[in-house]
C-alpha positions in Angstrom: 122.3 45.2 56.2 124.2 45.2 59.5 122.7 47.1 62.3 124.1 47.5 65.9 121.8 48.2 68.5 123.0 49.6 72.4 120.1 48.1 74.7 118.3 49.8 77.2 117.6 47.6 80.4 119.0 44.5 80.2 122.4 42.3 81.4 123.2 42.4 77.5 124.2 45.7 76.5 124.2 45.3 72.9 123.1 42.9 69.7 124.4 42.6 66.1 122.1 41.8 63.4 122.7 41.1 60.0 119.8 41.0 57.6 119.1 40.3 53.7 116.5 42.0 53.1 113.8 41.4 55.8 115.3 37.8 56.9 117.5 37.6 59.9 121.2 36.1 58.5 122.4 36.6 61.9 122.2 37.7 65.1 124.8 38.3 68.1 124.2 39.6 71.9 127.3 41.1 73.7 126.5 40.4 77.3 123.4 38.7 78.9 122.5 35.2 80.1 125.2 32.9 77.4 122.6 30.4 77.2 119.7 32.1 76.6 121.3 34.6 74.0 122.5 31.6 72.0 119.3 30.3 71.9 117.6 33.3 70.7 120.7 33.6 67.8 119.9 30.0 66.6 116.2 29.9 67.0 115.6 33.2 64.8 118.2 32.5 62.2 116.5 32.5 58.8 113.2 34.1 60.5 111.5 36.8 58.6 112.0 39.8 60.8 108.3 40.9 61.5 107.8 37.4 62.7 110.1 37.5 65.7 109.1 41.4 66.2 105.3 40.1 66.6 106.7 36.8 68.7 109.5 38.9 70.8 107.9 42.3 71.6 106.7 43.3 75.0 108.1 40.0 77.1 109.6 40.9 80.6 112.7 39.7 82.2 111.7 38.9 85.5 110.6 42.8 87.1 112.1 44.4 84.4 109.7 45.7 81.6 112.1 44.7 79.4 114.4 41.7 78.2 116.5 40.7 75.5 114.3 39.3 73.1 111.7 42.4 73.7 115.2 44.6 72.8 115.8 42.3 69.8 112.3 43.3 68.8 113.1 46.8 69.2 115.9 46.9 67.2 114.8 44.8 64.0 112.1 47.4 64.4 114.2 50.0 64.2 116.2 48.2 61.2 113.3 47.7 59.0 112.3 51.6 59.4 115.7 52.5 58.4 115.7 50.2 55.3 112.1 51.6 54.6 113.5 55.2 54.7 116.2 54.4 52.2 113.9 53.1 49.8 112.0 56.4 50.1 
């Protein structure tokens, strides 16, 4: 499954994800901080999604509520529920 996802409230604006069934194939943020985006890409390459969402989700970017991983959270979140609903 690809899924694009437009963040909300961070320098990246928005990330790519390609998954085979609940494992992350691949992952690509337009915008951002380059070095800490690539690291994110490598580092959850060949994760099971629910792992990075559980890892990823609620962490801050300085005062921002927000940040990218938090968004890449959000997103495979949002991924998995629309695989769920097409199995439904």
């Amino acid at each position: 499954m690809h899924y694009i996802y437009t963040t909300k409230g961070t320098c990246a604006w928005r990330i790519e994800i390609d998954l085979d069934g609940e494992i992350i194939k691949n992952v690509k943020f337009y915008g951002g901080c380059a070095g800490n985006t690539l690291g994110i890409q490598k580092v959850v390459k060949g994760m099971h999604a629910k792992d990075v969402i559980e890892q990823f989700r609620g962490i801050p970017c300085g005062n921002k509520k927000t940040s990218c991983p938090d968004q890449l959270a959000i997103a495979l979140q949002e991924a998995l529920g629309l695989m769920k609903d097409k199995r439904s």
